[in-house]
C-alpha positions in Angstrom: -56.1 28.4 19.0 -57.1 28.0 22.6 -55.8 29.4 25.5 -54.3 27.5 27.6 -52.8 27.4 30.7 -50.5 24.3 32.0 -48.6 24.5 35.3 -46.9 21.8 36.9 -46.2 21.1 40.1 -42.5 19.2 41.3 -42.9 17.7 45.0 -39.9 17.4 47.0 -39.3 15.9 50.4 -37.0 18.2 52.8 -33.5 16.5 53.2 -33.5 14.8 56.2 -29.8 14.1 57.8 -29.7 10.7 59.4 -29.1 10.3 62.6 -28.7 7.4 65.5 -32.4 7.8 66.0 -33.3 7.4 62.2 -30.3 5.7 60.3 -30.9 2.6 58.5 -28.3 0.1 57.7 -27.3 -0.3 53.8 -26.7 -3.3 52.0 -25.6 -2.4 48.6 -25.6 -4.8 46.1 -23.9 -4.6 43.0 -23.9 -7.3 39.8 -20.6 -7.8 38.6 -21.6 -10.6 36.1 -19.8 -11.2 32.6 -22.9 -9.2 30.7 -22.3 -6.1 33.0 -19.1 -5.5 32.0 -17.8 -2.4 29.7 -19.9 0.7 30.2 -22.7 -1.1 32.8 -20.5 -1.7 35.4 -17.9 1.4 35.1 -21.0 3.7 35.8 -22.8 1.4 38.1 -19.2 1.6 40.0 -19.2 5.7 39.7 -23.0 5.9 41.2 -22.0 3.6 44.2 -19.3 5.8 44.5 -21.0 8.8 44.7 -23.5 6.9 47.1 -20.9 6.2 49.5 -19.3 9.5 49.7 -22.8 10.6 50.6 -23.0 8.6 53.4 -23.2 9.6 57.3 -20.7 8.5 60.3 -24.1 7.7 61.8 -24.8 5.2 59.3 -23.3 1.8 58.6 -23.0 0.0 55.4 -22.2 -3.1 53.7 -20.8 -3.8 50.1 -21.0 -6.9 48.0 -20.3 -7.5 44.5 -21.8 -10.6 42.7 -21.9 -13.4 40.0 -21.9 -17.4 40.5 -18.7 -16.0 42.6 -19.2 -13.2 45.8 -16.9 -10.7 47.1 -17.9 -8.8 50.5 -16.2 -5.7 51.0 -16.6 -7.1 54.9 -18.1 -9.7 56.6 -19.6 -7.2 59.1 -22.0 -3.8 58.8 -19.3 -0.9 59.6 -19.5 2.8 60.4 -19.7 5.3 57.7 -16.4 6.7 58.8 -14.3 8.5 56.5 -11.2 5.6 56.2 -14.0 3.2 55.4 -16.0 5.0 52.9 -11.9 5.3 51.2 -11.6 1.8 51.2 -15.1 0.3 50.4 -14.7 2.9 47.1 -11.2 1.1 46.2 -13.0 -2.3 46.5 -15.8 -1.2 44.6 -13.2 0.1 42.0 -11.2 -3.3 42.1 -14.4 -5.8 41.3 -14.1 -7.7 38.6 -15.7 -10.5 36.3 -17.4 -12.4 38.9 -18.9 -14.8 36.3 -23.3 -15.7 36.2 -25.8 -14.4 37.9 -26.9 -16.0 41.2 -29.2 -13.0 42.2 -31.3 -15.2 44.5 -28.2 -16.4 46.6 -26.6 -12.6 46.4 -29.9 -11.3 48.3 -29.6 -14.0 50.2 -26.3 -13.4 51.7 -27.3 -10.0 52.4 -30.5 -10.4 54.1 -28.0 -12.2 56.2 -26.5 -9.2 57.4 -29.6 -7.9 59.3 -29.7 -7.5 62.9 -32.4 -5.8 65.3 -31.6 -2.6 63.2 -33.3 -1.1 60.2 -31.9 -2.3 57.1 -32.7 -1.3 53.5 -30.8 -3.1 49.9 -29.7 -1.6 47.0 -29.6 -3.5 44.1 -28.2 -2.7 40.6 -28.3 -5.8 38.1 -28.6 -6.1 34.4 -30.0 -10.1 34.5 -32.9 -12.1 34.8 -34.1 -12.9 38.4 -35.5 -16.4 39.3 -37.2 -17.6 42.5 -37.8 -14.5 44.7 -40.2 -15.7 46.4 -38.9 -16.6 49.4 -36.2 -14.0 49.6 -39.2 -11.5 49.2 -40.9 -13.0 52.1 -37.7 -13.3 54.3 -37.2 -9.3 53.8 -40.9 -8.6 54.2 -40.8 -10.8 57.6 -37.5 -8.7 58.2 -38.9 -5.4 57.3 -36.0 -4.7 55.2 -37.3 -2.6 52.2 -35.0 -3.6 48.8 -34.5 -1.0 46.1 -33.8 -1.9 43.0 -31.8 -0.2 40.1 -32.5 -2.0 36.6 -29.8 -1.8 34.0 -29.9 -1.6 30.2 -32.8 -3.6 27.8 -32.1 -6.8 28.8 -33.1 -6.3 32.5 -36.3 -8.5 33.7 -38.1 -5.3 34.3 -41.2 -7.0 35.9 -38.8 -8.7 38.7 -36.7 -5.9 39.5 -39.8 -4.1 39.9 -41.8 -6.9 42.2 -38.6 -7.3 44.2 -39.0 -3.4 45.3 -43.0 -3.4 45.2 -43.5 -6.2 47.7 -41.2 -4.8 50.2 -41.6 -1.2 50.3 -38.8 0.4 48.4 -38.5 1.7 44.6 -37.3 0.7 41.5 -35.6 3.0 38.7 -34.5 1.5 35.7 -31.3 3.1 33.5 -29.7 3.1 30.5 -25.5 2.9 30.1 -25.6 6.9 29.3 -24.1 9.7 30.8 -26.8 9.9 33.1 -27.0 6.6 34.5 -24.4 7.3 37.2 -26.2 10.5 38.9 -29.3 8.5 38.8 -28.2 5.8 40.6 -26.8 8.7 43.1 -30.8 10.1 43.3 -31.9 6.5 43.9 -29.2 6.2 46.7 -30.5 9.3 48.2 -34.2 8.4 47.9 -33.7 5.1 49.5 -32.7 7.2 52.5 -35.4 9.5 53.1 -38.1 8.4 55.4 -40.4 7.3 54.4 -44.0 9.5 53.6 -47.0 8.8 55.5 -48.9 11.6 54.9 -49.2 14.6 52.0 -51.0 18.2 52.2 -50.7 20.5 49.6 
């Protein structure tokens, strides 16, 4: 046999703590249709979770569940305080069956949070996505990056994917496992960091 020599080589960025000269506003957007209930949705819920208590005072945040019906933890971005972060986890706990999935109007409704601050989404879904398009190009317009968290088989992998592409974010797609929820924390966290311009090794 051969010799051989394989080394490999793991890149990661520093952590950076945000701040009010580098926070982004969050949108995070979580499917609570009749096909994500069970095991999708009870780890979807536990990554939020752990996504939220993550968060910085500097940083504001939004929370909506959705099906054909839409829950908003608040009409209104609010500070990363400790009280909120306690509450937006008990309404994340709380959703229920909220029925279809009308991704198009969920992304909608929160592109409509966006003001003159930088704004990123978070989406985790499990469905089919229709008509993009013009949401795409709203959030591009915008600058507001979406990243997308795929669930389970069934997801439309090539949407979930464009959706993230076309507007600067990331997508990771997951699996109802023990894992799924501290991946969906690592996606939280990535969606966070600035983003890289440049590389030396």
């Amino acid at each position: 046999a051969r010799d051989t020599h394989v080394a490999m080589l793991t890149l990661l960025p520093p952590a950076v703590e945000p701040d009010d000269t580098n926070a982004r506003d969050i949108v995070i957007v979580l499917d609570c249709s009749g096909s994500m209930m069970g095991d999708s949705i009870a780890l979807a819920k536990e990554g939020v979770q752990l996504g939220l208590g993550s968060l910085s005072p500097a940083e504001r945040f939004a929370v909506m569940g959705f099906g054909s019906k839409f829950e908003h933890f608040d009409s209104e971005f609010q500070p990363a305080n400790r009280k909120n972060i306690e509450l937006a986890r008990k309404f994340v706990s709380n959703l229920g069956n909220l029925g279809g999935t009308e991704l198009s109007e969920a992304l909608e409704l929160a592109l409509a949070y966006s003001d003159d601050h930088p704004m990123d989404i978070l989406l985790l879904t499990d469905g089919e996505v229709w008509k993009i398009d013009e949401v795409t190009k709203k959030a591009k317009k915008k600058g507001i990056r979406i990243f997308t968290i795929g669930i389970g088989s069934a997801v439309a992998e090539d949407t979930v994917r464009a959706l993230a592409d076309q507007t600067g974010g990331a997508c990771e797609l997951v699996s109802p496992n023990e894992e799924m929820s501290s991946r969906i924390f690592r996606h939280f966290n990535r969606m966070r960091q600035p983003e890289t311009a440049r590389l030396a090794i």
